[in-house]
KOLKOL-172343 format. One line per 5 residues: their letters; for each residue x, y, z of N, C-alpha, C. Coordinates in steps of 0.2 Angstrom, whole numbers, plus 2048, in hexadecimal, padded with zeros to 3 digits. Each point is the difference from the previous one (the first is absolute). Example, Ala and Ser with C-alpha at 12.3 -4.5 7.8 and 13.67 -1.06 7.14 Angstrom:
residues 2
AS	842 7E4 827 7FC 806 800 804 806 800 | 7FE 805 7FC 804 806 801 7FC 805 803
//
This chain:
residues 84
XXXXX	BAB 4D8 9AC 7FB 7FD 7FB 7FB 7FC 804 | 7FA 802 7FE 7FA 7FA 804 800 7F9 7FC | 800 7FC 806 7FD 7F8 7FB 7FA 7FD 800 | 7FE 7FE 7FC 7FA 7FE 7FD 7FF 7FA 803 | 7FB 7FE 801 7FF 7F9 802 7F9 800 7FE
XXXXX	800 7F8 7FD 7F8 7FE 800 7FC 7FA 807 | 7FA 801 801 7FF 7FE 805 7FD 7F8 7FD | 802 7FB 804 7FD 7F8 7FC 7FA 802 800 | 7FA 7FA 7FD 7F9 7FE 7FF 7FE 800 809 | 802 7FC 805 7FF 7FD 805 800 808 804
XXXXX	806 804 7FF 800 807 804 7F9 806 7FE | 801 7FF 7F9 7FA 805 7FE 7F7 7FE 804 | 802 7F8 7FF 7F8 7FF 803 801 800 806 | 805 801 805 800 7FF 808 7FF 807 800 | 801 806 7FC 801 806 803 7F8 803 7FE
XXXXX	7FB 7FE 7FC 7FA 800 7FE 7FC 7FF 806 | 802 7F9 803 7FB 7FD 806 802 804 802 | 806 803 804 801 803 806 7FC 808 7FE | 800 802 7FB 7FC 805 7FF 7FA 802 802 | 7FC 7F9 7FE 7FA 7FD 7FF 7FD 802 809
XXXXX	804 7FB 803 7FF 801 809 801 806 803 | 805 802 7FF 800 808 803 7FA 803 7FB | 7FE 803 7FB 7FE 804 7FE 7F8 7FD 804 | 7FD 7F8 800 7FB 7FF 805 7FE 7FF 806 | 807 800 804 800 803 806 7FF 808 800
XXXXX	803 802 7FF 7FD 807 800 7FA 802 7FF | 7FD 7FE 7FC 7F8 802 7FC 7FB 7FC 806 | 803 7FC 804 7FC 7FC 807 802 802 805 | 807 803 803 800 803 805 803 7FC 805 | 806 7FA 7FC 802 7F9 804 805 802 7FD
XXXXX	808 7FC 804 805 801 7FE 801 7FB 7F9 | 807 7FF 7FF 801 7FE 7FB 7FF 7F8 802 | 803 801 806 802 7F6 802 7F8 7FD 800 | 7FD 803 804 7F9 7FF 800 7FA 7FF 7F9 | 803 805 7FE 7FB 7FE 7F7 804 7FA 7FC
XXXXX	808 7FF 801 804 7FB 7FE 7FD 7F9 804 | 800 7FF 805 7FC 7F9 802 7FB 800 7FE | 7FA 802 7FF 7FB 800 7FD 7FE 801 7FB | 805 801 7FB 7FF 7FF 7F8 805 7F8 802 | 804 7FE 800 803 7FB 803 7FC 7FB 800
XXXXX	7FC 800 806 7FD 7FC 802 7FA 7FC 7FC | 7FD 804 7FC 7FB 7FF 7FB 803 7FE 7F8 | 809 802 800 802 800 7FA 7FF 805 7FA | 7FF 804 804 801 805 7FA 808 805 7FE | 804 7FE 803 805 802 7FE 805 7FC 7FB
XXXXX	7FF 7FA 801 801 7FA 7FA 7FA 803 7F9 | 7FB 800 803 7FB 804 7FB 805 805 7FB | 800 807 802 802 805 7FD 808 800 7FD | 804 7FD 804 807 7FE 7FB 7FD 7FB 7FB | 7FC 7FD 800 7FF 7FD 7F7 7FA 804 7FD
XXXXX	7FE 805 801 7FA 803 7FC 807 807 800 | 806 800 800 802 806 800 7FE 805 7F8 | 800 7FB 7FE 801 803 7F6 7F7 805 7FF | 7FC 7FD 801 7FA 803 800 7FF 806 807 | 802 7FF 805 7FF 803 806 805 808 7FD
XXXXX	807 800 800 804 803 801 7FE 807 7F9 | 7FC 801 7FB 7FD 803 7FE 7FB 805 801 | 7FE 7FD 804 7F9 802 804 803 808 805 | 7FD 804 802 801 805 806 801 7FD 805 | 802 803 805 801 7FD 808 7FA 800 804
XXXXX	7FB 806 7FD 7F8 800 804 7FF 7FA 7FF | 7FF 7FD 7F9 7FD 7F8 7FD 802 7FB 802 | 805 801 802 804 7FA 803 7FF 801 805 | 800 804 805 800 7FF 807 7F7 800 803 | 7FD 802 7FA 7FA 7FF 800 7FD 7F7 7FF
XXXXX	803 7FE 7FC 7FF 7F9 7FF 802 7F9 804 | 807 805 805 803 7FB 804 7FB 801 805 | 7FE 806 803 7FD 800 806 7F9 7FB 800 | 7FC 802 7F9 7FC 7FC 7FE 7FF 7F6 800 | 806 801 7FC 801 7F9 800 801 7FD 808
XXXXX	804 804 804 801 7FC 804 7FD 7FF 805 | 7FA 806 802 7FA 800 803 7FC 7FA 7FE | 800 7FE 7F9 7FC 7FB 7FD 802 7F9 803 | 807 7FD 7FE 804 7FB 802 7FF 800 80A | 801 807 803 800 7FE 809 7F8 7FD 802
XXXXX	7FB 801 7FC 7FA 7FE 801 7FE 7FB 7FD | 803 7FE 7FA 7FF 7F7 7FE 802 7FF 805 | 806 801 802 805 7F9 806 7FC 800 807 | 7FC 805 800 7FD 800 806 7FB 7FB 802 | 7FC 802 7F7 7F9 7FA 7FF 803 7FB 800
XXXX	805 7FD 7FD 803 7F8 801 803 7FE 806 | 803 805 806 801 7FD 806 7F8 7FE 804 | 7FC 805 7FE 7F9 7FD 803 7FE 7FA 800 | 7FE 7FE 7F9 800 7FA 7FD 804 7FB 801
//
């Protein structure tokens, strides 16, 4: 007989980011570790486990469309503020 298990709050949203990453490394053509530092490093991984509830609705294109977006937007702020 199979057993059922439910996954915590904390599991569901770790398996989302993790999704989140691979699916935008992919769509860039960078591994996973490499699109994980740099959604990291600007904070976008912290980002998308609290926006899971609106995000996780969404298609995979729109989300992995929005993260690449969004994070291309974020690595370019941090770039103008190291200038300055």
């Amino acid at each position: 007989m199979e057993r059922l298990f439910e996954l915590t709050e904390t599991e569901i949203r770790m398996g989302f980011a993790v999704s989140c990453v691979e699916a935008a490394a992919e769509r860039a053509g960078c591994t996973y570790r490499e699109m994980y530092r740099r959604m990291k490093r600007v904070g976008l991984i912290q980002a998308l486990t609290r926006r899971l509830d609106p995000l996780h609705t969404q298609s995979r294109e729109y989300v992995t469309n929005e993260i690449l977006e969004t994070l291309h937007r974020l690595e370019n702020q941090q770039k103008g503020d190291e200038i300055c």
